[in-house]
Every structure is written in structure tokens, then in C-alpha cells.
C-alpha positions in Angstrom: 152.3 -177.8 -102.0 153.7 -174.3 -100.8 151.7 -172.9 -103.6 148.1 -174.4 -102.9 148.7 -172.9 -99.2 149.4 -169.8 -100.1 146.4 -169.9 -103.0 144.2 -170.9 -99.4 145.4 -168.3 -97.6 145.1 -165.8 -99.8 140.9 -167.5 -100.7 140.8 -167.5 -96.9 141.7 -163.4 -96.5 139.4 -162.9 -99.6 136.4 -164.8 -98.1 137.0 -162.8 -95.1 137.6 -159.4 -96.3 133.9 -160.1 -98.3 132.3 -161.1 -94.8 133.8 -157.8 -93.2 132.7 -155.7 -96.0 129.1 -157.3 -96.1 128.7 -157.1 -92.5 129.9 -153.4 -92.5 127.6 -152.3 -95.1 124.8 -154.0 -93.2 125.8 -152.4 -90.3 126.1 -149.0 -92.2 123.0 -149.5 -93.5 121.3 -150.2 -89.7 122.6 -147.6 -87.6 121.8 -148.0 -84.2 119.8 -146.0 -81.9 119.4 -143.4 -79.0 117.9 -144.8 -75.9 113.9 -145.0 -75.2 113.1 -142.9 -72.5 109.5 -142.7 -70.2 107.4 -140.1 -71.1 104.4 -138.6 -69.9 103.1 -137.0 -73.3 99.8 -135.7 -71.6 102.8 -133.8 -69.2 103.8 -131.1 -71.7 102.0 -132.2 -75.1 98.1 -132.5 -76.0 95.6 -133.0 -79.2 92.8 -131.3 -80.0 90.5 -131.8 -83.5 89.3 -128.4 -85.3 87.1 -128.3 -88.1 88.1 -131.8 -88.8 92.0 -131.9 -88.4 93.9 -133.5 -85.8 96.1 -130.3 -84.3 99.3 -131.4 -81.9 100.9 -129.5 -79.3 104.4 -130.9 -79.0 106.5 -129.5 -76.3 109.8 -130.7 -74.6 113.0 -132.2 -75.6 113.1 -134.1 -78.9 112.4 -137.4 -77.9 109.7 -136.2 -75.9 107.7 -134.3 -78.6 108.2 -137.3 -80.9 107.0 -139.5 -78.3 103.8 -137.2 -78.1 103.4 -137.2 -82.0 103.2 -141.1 -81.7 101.2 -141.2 -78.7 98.3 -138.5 -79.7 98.1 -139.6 -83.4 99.5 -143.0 -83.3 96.7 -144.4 -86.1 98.0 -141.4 -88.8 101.0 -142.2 -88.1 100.8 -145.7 -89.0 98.4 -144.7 -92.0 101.2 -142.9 -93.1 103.7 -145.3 -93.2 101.7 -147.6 -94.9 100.7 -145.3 -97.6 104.4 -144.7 -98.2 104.7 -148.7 -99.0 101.9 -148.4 -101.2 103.9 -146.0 -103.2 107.0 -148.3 -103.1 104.6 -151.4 -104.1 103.4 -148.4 -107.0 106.9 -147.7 -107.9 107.5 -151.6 -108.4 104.4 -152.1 -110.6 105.1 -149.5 -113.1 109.2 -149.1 -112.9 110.0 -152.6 -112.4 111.4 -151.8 -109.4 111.2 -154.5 -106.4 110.4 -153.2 -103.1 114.0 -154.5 -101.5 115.4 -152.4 -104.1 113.3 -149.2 -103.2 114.0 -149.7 -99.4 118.2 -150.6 -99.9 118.2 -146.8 -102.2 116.0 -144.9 -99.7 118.5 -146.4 -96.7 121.5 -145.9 -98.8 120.3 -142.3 -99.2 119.2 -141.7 -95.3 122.6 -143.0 -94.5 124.9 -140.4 -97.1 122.3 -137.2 -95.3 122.5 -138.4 -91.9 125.8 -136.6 -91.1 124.1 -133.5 -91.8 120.3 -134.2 -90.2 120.7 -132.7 -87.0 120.6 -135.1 -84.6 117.7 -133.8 -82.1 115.6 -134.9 -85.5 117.2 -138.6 -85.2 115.4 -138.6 -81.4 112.3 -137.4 -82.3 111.8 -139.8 -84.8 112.9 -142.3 -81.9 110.2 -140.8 -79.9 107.9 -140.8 -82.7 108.6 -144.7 -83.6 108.6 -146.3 -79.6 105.2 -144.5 -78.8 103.1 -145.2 -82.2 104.5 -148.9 -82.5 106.1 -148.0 -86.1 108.9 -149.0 -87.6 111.7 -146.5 -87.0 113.6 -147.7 -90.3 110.7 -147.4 -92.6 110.3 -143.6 -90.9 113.7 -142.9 -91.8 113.2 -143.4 -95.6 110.0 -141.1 -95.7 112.5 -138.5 -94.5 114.5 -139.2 -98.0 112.2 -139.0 -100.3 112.6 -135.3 -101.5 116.2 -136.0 -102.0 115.3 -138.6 -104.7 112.2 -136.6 -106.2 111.4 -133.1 -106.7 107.8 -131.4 -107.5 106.2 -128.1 -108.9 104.7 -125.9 -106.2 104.6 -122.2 -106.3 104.5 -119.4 -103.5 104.4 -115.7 -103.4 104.9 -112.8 -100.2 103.4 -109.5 -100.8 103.2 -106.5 -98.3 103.6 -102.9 -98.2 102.7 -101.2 -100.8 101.2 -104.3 -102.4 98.9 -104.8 -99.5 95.6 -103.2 -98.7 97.2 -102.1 -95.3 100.8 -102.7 -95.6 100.3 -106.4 -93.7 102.5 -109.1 -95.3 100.6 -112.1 -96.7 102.8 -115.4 -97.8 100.7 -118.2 -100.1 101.8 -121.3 -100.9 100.4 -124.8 -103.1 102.2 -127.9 -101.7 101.5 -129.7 -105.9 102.3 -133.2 -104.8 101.2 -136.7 -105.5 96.9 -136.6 -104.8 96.7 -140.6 -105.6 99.1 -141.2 -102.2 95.9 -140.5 -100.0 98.6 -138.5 -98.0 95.9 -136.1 -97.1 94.1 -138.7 -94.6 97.0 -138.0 -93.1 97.4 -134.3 -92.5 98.1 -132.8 -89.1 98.7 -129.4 -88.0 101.4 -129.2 -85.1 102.2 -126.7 -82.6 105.8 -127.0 -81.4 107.3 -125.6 -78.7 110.5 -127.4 -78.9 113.5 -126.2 -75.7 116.1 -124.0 -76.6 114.5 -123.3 -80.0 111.5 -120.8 -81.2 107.8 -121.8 -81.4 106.4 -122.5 -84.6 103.4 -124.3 -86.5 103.8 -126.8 -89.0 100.9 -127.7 -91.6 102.1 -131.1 -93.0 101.5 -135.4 -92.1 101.2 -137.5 -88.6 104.6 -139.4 -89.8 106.7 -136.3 -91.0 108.5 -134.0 -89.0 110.3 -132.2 -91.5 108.0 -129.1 -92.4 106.7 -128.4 -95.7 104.4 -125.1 -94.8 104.4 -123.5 -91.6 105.4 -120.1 -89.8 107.4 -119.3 -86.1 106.1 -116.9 -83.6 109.0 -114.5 -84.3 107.0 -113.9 -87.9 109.0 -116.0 -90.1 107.2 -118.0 -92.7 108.6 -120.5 -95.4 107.6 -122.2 -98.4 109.6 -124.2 -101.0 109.2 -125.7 -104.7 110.5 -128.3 -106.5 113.4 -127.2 -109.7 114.8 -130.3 -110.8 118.5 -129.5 -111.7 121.9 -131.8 -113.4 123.3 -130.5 -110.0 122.1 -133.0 -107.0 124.1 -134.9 -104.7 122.7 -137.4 -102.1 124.6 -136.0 -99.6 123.1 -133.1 -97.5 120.3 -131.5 -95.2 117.0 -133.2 -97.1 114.8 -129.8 -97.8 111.9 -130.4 -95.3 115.0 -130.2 -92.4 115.9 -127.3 -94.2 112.4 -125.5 -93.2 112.0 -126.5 -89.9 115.6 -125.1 -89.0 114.3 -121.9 -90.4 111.4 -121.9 -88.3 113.5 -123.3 -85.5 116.4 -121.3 -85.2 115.5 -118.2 -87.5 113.9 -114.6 -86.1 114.8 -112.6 -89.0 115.9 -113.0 -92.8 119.7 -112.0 -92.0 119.6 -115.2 -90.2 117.5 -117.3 -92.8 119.9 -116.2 -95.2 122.6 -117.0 -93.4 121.3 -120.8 -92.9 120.4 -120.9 -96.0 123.7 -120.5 -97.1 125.9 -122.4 -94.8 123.6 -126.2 -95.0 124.6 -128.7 -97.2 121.7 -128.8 -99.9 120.9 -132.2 -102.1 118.4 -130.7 -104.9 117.1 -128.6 -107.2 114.3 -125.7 -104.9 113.7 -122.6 -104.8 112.2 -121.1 -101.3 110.1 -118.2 -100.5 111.2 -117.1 -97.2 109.3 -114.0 -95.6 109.4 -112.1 -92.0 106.3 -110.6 -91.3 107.9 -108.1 -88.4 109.9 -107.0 -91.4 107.7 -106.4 -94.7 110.3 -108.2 -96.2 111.0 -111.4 -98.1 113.6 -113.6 -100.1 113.9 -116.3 -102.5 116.0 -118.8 -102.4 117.5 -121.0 -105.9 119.7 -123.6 -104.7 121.1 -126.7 -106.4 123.6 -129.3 -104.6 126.5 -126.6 -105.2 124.7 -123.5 -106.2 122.2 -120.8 -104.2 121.3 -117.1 -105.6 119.3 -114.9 -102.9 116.8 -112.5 -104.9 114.9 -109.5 -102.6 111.4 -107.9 -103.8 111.8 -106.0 -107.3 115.0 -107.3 -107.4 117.0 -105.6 -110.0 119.5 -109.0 -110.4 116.2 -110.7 -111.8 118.1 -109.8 -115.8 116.4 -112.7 -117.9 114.0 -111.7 -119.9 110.7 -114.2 -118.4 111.5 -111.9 -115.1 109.0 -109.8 -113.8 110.1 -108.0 -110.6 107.6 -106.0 -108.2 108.0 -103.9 -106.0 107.1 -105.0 -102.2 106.7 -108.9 -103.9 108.4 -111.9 -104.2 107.4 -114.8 -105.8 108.7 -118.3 -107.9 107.6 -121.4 -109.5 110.3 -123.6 -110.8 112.4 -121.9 -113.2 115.0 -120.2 -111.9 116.2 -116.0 -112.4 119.8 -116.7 -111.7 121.4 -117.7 -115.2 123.7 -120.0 -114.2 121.0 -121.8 -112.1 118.6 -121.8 -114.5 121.1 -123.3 -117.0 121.3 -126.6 -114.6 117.6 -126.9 -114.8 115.6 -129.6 -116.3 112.3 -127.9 -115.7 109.6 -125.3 -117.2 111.2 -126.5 -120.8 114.6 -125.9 -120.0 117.2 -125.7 -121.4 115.0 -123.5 -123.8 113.0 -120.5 -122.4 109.6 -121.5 -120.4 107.2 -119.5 -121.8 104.4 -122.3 -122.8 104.9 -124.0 -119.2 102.6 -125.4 -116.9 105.3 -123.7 -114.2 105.7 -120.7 -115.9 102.4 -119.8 -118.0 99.9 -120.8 -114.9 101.7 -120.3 -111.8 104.5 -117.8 -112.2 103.0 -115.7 -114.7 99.3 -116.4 -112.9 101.1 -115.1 -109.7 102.2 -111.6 -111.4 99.1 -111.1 -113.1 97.0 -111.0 -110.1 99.6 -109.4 -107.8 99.6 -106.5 -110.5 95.2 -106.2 -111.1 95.2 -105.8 -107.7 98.5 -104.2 -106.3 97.8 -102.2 -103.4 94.3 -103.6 -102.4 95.1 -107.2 -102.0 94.1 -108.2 -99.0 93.5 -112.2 -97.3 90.1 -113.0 -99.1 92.2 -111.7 -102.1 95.3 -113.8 -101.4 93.3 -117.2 -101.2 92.1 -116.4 -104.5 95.8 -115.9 -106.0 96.3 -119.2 -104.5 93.5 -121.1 -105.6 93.8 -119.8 -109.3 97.2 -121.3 -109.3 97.1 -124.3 -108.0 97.9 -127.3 -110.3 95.3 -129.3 -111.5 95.1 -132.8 -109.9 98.1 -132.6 -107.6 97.6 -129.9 -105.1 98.0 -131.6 -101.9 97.7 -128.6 -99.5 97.5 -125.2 -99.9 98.5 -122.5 -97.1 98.3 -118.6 -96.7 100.1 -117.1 -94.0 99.2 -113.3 -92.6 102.8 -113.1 -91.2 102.3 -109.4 -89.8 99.5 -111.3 -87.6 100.5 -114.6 -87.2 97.4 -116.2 -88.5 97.2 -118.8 -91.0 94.5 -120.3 -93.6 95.2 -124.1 -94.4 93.1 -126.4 -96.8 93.9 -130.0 -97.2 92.7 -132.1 -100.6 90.2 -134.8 -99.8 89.3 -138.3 -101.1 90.9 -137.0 -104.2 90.0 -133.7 -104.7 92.7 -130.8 -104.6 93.5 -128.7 -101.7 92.2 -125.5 -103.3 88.8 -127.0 -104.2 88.5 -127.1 -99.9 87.4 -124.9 -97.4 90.6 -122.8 -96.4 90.4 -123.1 -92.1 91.4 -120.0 -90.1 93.7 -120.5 -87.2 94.7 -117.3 -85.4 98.0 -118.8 -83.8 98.6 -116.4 -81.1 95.0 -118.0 -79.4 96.0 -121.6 -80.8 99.7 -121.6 -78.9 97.2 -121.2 -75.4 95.1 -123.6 -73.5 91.4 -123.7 -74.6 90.4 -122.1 -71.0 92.5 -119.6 -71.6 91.6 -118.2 -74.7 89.9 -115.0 -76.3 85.9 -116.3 -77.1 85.4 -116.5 -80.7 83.5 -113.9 -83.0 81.6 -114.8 -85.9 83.9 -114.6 -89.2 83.3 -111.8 -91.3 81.9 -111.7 -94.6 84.0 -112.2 -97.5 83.1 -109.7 -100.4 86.8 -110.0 -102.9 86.6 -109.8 -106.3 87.9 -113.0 -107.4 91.7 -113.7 -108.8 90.6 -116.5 -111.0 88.9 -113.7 -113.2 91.8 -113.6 -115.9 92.3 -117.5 -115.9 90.8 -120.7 -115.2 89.8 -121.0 -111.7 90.5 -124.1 -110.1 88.8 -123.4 -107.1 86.1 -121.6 -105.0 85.8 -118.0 -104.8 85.0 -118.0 -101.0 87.4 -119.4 -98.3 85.7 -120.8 -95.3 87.3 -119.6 -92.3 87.1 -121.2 -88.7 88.4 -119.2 -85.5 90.6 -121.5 -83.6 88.7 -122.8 -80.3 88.4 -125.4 -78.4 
């Protein structure tokens, strides 16, 4: 008899401890919430459309330029989330993977980066989810996703003796998923968030990490995907990693030092570059890894390296031996000549930097871009004149690749003003450049369309 009530007792703890665990995880997996706050978003933030996108000026505290994101471009928004389940539903028809399965990984991962999200980026997506009607959860695990995926991409800075007169010009292809329809989606915003610098952000309604973009102190980034053995789950998800660039960052001593004192999850390398400057770095990181590399940097020893002068430039495999040796890209662990990443982007990049070194100029940097886009998967596609704070942005449409589009001109020291109060617009010049695409495959048009911003 003493026996069966100590066998209950300890069945009764069991049951219990199982109920407290259960209800913790849930818990865990739900964290709660700031408050929702009233907000005027026509008080500090507006929209205006140019040349067909939507462009946001958010302004305020967090909450408050989230809460204008949802308000001004509430339907995107939505769109967005909605094509993110449609990539879920496409992960369970081909994987095998049901949808509760995809949402409990993306919300176990949310939860292990959260400690190092800032958390002014937990209100705005707050803001974002109580104006636009959207579920705050499911905007939570779009945040995620690069932790569990990375992708190609490529980027380049040139300047100085590079350029046709010294001015620094940044490229970068965003190669993503076209068949995502993410580019219905595609917003340019203006921030000007308190206590932090002004920037612009090319990227989607429901995202407010940065993928492209460049702040007003002349600092630009750009990133691409290196899958590596190294990853954790735990860290700053990359497209935080940008925007606190752009946020907190006047000049590369400072990127650098960011750079090296967040948490990172993946395998990326980043092209960083300050236009004030003529200067640029790359960043290879891995979950417990980063090298820094400058322009012609002489630690660039393996043998696929080509340094220049006044450029710097990466696709996915890696210069720093020991990061490259953690790669599963560009046919590692072997060499990558005979990659897409190495053969057509990297080594496309050099190419043209060199045919044309000293004379390149914009038109010629769109076509360095364009020629190295990847086929079928560039999503957007962005040059920045850093010395001038301009940018040229082309978004792919209803399937078609970003550099197969008109690349629109926004000059962002008129864009950051009213429409009343800026300069009136000149015809664009004619565009005359030899084209990039000469000594490979072009994969898009030789001219870039160019749009002065106005209201």
C-alpha cells in the first residue's frame, strides 16, 4: 500500500513536471508583447509612388515608424506575409515538411536570436503588425529565414583610381528565390529613425531588416550568401546586421568594429563601403569566424585571388583559408574555378573592373552588375554612387530578373525632402558606355533607365 502511494506520487510529480515543461515551452515559444500605442503616421511619416514603387518615409520612435510601414503600405504588407506561407506550403509539397513543422523551427529559431535582435526592432515590428492588421508571429519568422538559408549574390566598391573621377560606386545583385513573387512586394524606405542616422533601404513592405541600402553619412552595404559547417541559431540574423550598419555606422572603423563585436549565425561575406572615404571592406564571417580584407589586399594569399587596387569585391567563396575551409560553396572543399560563384560573378567582376579601370563610371557600373547577375534568381539589383549619395534600384517583375529592368535613379539628398521643397528635375542625360557584358553573356540591357526623384 505504501508502495502504490509513493509509485502515485511520484506519476503525479511526473505528470506535472510534463505540464510545466509543456506550458513553458509554449510560453517560450509566444513571447509576449510591448504595448500598442496611438499614432498619427501622417504626423512624422508619408508615401509617395515613383516610377512605379511604393517609397516610405518612416520617421519617429520604433513603434512609430513600424506603425507607419503598416499604415502606408498595409496591402504589401499583407501580400507579403502571404507569399512567405506560400513558400512554407512549397516547402511541404516538395520536402515533406508540414506547415506546423515549418512554423514550430522558424519560432524555435526567432526565439534562440531574439536575445541578440535589438529590441527597438521587436517594436517596430509591433508597430508594423497593429497598423496593417498582420499577424505579428508570422512576421517574426520572415525575420529568421536567412538564419536557416543562405544564397549567392555578389557586390563590388570601386573608387579612386578605378573610377572615371575618383567617386566611389558600390553594386550589388540580391540572387534570391524569383518564383516567391517577393518582388510585388518591393518598397523603398526612407528612415529617419531618433537617436540614429538617416538611411534608405531598397528591400519588401513586410521586412525591416535591410538587404541593400546606404546612410546619409555615405556608408553603403551589401551582403552574400557562403554556406559554411560553422552556423549556429543563435545570433543577430544578417539583415539586422545591415541596418545597424546603416544605423549606427558613419565610417568603416566603426562598421568594422560592429561587425566584429555581433553575434553572427551564418555563412556571408559583406561589402561594406564609405563613400566620404574612397574606401571599402569585406567582411567573411561564419557563426565563430570573421576575416576583414581592404582594396588590393595583400592577405588575399590563395591562389583564385585577384586583388586591385582602389576595389573590393566577393561572391561566395571565401580568401581567408581557414574560412574558406568551412565552406560548402563554389565547389568547396576543392578549388572553385568552374563555379557559377566564382567563374561568372567573381571572376566576371574582375574582368570588367580591369577593361575598364580608371574610366568606370555609373552607366559603366550597371553594366558590371547586369553582366553578373544570376540567371533566373536575381531579385533586385542596386548601385550606389556613395561619394553622391544617389542610388539606381531595379526590381524583377512577374518573373523576369532584376537586371533585365529599368535601373530607377533616386538622388537621395532631394528624396529625404518634402516634394515642395525640392530642386525641379532635369532631363536625364544620355547614356553612351561601352557595355560590360562585352566579354561574357549579358544578362541584361545595355542601357539603365534612370528617373530623377520628384514628386
Amino acid at each position: 500500500m505504501v508502495m502504490k502511494k509513493i509509485l502515485f506520487k511520484i506519476l503525479v510529480v511526473t505528470i506535472g513536471a510534463l505540464i510545466v515543461l509543456i506550458a513553458g515551452t509554449l510560453l517560450w515559444l509566444n513571447p509576449g508583447r510591448g504595448p500598442a500605442e496611438a499614432v498619427d503616421p501622417h504626423a512624422k511619416g508619408w508615401a509617395e509612388e515613383m516610377e512605379g514603387t511604393l517609397v516610405l518615409h518612416l520617421a519617429g520612435t520604433p513603434y512609430e515608424m513600424g506603425y507607419q510601414r503598416g499604415y502606408f503600405a498595409r496591402e504589401k504588407v499583407l501580400l507579403t506575409l502571404s507569399l512567405f506561407e506560400n513558400l512554407l506550403e512549397l516547402a511541404q509539397e516538395e520536402m515533406g515538411l508540414p506547415r506546423f513543422a515549418s512554423h514550430l523551427i522558424l519560432d524555435l529559431t526567432y526565439q534562440l536570436c531574439s536575445p541578440y535582435i535589438p529590441d527597438r526592432f521587436k517594436r517596430e515590428l509591433e508597430g508594423i503588425a497593429d497598423a496593417s492588421g498582420c499577424d505579428l508571429k508570422m512576421l517574426r519568422r520572415g525575420h529568421v529565414i536567412s538564419v536557416l538559408t543562405e544564397r549567392g549574390c555578389s557586390a563590388f566598391a570601386v573608387w579612386g583610381k578605378a573610377t572615371k573621377e575618383g567617386k566611389l560606386f558600390h553594386g550589388r545583385n540580391f540572387d534570391w528565390i524569383l518564383s516567391a513573387g517577393l518582388e510585388d512586394t518591393a518598397v523603398l524606405c526612407l528612415y529617419e529613425p531618433e537617436g540614429f542616422h538617416r538611411f534608405a533601404s531598397a528591400g519588401y513592405a513586410g521586412v525591416i531588416g535591410v538587404l541593400s541600402g546606404m546612410n546619409m553619412e555615405g556608408i553603403s552595404i551589401s551582403q552574400i550568401g557562403a554556406i559554411t559547417k560553422d552556423k549556429s541559431l543563435r545570433g543577430l540574423p544578417l539583415e539586422f546586421v545591415l541596418r545597424r550598419i546603416l544605423e549606427e555606422t558613419s565610417n568603416l572603423d566603426e562598421a568594422d568594429a560592429l561587425m566584429h563585436s555581433v553575434k553572427h549565425t551564418v555563412g556571408f561575406n559583406y561589402v561594406v563601403a564609405d563613400g566620404d572615404a574612397g574606401d571599402a571592406r569585406a567582411f567573411e564571417t561564419t557563426a565563430h569566424h570573421i576575416a576583414t580584407f581592404g582594396p588590393g589586399d595583400p592577405k588575399e594569399t590563395v591562389e583564385y585571388a585577384i586583388p586591385i587596387e582602389d576595389a573590393v569585391f566577393r561572391s561566395d567563396e571565401a580568401m581567408d583559408p581557414l574560412i574558406r575551409s568551412l565552406q560548402e560553396c563554389a565547389n568547396a572543399p576543392d578549388l572553385p574555378y568552374g563555379s557559377n560563384s566564382y567563374d561568372h560573378r567573381y571572376l566576371g567582376i574582375a574582368k570588367r573592373v580591369q577593361e575598364r579601370y580608371g574610366t568606370i563610371d555609373a552607366d559603366y557600373a550597371l553594366e558590371i552588375l547586369k553582366a553578373t547577375a544570376m540567371d533566373n534568381a536575381n531579385l533586385h539589383s542596386v548601385l550606389a554612387n556613395s561619394s553622391d549619395r544617389e542610388l539606381w534600384i531595379a526590381h524583377a517583375k512577374k518573373g523576369q530578373q532584376a537586371s533585365l529592368q529599368p535601373y530607377i535613379h533616386y538622388d537621395l539628398k532631394q528624396l529625404f525632402l518634402r516634394p515642395e521643397e525640392r530642386n525641379p528635375v532635369a532631363p536625364p542625360p544620355e547614356t553612351h558606355s561601352e557595355t560590360a557584358a562585352e566579354t561574357d553573356t549579358p544578362t541584361g540591357n545595355t542601357e539603365a533607365a534612370t528617373a530623377e526623384a520628384s514628386s
